[in-house]
N, C-alpha and C positions, 0 to 999 in steps of 0.2 A: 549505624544510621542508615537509614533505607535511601537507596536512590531514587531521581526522581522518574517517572514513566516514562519510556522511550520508544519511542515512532517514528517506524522508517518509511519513508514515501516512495515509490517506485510508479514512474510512469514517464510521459513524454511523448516525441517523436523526436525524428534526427533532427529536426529543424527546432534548431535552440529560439526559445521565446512562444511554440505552439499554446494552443487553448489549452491543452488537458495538462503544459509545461503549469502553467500559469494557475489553472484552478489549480492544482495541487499545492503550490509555493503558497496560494491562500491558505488554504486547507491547514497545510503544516505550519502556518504562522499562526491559525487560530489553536494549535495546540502546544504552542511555544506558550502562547497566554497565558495556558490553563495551569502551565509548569512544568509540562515535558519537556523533554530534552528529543530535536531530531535529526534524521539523517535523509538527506533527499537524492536519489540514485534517479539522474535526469535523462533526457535522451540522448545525449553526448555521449555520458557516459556508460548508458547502457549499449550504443552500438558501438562500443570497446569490449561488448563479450562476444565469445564465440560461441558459434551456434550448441546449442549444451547437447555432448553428448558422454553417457556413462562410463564411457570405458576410455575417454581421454583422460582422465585424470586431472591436474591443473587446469584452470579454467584462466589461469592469470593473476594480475593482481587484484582486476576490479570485481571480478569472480568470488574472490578469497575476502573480500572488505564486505560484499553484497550478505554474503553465508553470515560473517561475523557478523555482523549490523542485523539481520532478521534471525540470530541465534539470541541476541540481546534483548527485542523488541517485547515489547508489548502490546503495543499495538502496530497494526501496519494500514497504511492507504494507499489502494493502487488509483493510477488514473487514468484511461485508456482511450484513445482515439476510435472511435467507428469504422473499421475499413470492412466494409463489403458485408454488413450485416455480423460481424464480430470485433473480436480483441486484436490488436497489432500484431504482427509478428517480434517485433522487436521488446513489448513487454511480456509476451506468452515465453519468451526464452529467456527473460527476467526472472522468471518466476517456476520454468523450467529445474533453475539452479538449485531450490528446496532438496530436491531428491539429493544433494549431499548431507542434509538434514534428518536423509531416514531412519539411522539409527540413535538418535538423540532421544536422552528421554523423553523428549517433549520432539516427536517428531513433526517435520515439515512444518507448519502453521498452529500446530497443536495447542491452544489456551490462549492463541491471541487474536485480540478484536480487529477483524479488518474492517475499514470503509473504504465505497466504492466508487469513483468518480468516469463516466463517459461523456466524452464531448463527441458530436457527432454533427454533420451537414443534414438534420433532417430528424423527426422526433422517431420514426421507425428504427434506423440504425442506432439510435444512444439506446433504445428499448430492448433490441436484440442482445446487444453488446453488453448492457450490463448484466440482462439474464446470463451469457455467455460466463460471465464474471461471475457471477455470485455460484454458478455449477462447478468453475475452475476452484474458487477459496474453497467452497463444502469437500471438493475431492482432496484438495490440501491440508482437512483438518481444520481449516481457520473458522474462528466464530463470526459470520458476518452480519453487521451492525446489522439493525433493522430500515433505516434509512439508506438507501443510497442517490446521489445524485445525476441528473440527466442532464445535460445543457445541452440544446438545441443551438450549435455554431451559425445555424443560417441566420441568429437572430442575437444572438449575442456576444459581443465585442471584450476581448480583453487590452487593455494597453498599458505596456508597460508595468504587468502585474499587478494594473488594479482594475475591475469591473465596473460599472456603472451602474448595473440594475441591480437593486436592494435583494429581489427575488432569489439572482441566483446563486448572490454572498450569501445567504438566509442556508440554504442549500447546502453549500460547501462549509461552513458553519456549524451545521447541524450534524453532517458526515462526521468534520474534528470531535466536537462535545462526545458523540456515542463513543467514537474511538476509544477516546480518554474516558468517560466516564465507564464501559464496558469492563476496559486493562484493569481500572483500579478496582473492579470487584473480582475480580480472578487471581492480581497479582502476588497475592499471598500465598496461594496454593499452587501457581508456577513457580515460583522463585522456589518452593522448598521443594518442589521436584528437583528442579535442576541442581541444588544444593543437597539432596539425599533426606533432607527433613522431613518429616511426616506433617500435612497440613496444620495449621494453629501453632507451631515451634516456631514463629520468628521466618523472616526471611532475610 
């Protein structure tokens, strides 16, 4: 029996509860909907990794769980704060961790649909930051959705994990659907990579 589609969401800041915490817990509840199964690597717990470097070897536990969860995925959503005209520091060394990916058949991001969420104090920096994004997925291989989402923080409020403006659930929304809808036309010919199968045998 085939599993169901699995998507791992990475992003945050260290401060549990931020905007881009919050759009993504959207995000990945509207692809719980769809039938996936996800994994949310928050900003807690990503500033429990160390800074990634190659020749440390272990990264830890939450290192070793992050690899396994985007060696599983099918799709992935990153969601990134705006600092200074780009991506965080604390998701860029999320996302650093792939490069234990590189000899996998399916290396780094290879075959899975990413979407991409930026929250930002200003529409210039969500603008910079997601172009910064969707340069960082294309170098990792990942397929990125054609939609990605901007939310402009100077103007819009999360609380308590839900939004008020229709617009920018519409937005985050539409990021999940591609995700999910992207995975499930690829997932046959990932799975039998990683399985040794040659595409159309079953996954």
């Amino acid at each position: 029996m085939n599993r169901p589609l699995h998507v791992v969401g990475i992003g945050g800041t260290v401060r549990t509860g931020s905007s881009s915490e919050q759009a993504l817990r959207i995000a990945l509840a509207r692809a719980e909907a769809a039938g996936a199964t996800t994994r949310l690597f928050a900003g807690a717990e990503l500033a429990r990794l160390p800074m990634y470097a190659p020749e440390a070897g272990d990264g830890g536990p939450v290192a070793a769980d992050l690899v396994e969860h985007l060696r599983r995925a099918d799709g992935v959503i990153v969601a990134s704060p705006g600092y200074h005209g780009s991506i965080s520091g604390l998701v860029k060394n999320a996302l650093d961790y792939t490069e234990d990916m590189r000899g996998d058949g399916l290396p780094y991001l290879a075959d899975r649909s990413v979407g991409l969420i930026v929250t930002a104090y200003g529409w210039q920096a969500a603008v910079t930051t997601l172009t910064a994004l969707r340069a960082i997925v294309h170098a990792l291989r990942g397929w990125v959705t054609p939609y990605g989402a901007a939310v402009n923080s100077l103007q819009t409020r999360f609380v308590d994990g839900a939004c008020a403006e229709q617009q920018v659930l519409d937005q985050l929304h539409t990021v999940a659907d591609e995700v999910v809808r992207f995975a499930d036309l690829v997932t046959e010919r990932r799975r039998g990579v990683l399985s040794g199968a040659q595409p159309g045998e079953g996954s």
